[in-house]
N, C-alpha and C positions, 0 to 999 in steps of 0.2 A: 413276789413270784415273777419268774422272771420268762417272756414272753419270746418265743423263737419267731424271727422275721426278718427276711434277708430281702435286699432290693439292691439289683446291681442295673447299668446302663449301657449300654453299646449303642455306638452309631453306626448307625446308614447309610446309601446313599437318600432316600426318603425319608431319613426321620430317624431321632431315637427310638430304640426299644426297650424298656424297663420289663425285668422280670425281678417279679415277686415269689416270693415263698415263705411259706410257715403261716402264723395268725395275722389276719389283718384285722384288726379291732380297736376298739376307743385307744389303746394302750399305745398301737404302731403306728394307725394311719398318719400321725403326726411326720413322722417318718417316710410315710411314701410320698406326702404331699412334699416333701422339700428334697426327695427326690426326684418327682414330679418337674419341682419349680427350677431346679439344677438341670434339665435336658433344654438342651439346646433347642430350640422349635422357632422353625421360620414359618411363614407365610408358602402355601401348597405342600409342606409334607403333613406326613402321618407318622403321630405318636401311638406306637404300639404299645399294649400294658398283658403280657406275658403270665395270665394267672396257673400256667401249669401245675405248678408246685403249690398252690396256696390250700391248705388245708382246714381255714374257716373262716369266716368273714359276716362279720357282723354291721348292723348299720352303721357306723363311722366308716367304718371298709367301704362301703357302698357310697356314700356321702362322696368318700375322698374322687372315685373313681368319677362320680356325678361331674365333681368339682373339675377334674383334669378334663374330661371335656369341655366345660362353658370355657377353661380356658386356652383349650385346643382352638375350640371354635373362635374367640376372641384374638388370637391369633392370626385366623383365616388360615388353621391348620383344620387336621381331620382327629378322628383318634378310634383305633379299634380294639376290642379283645380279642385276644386269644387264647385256643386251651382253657375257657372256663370249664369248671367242672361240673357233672349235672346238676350234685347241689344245690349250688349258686345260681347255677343257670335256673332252676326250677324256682328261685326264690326268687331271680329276677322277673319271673311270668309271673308268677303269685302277687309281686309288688305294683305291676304294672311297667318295668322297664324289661316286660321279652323282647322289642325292637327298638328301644333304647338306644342301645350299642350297638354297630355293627360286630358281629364277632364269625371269629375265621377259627379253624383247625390249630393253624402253624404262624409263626410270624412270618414265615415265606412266602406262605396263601395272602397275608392280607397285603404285603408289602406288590403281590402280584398284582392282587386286584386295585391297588391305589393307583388314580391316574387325577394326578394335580388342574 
């Protein structure tokens, strides 16, 4: 079976932004993480991760996103969502990460509120 999951990158001037779409699950994240690991991130930007489009996400999905923070943070970068969906968002309270992630509307919203 064959699993839809798109992950594309643009730069910033603050930071990549990665947007995802389709499943993100045991099958994909392998996939976000290495494009994840492919954005460029220095030291004071913010890596955006663009969930608009993602239409399920499972604990590896969640995992993966855990993971691009420690190594946002590791960095001495930041890293925010955006566009998560209630969903998610509601799975994220239910897990215990509802303030977790800073999450924004737009990648525009968070790229505003980032101040290095």
């Amino acid at each position: 079976m064959v699993t839809l999951f798109s992950a594309t990158t643009r730069a910033t001037a603050t930071g990549p932004v990665v947007t995802i779409g389709g499943e993100l699950d045991v099958a994909t994240a392998p996939r976000l993480r290495a494009e994840l690991d492919a954005a460029p991130l220095e030291r004071g930007q913010l890596l955006v991760v663009d969930l608009a489009e993602i239409t399920f996400c499972d604990s590896s999905g969640i995992s993966t996103l855990i993971a691009a923070r420690d190594v946002a943070e590791a960095a001495g970068a930041a890293l925010a969502l955006v566009a998560v969906p209630a969903r998610l968002s509601r799975t994220f309270s239910l897990i215990g990460l509802g303030s977790f992630f800073p999450t924004f509307p737009t990648a525009e919203a968070a790229i505003t509120a980032h101040s290095p």
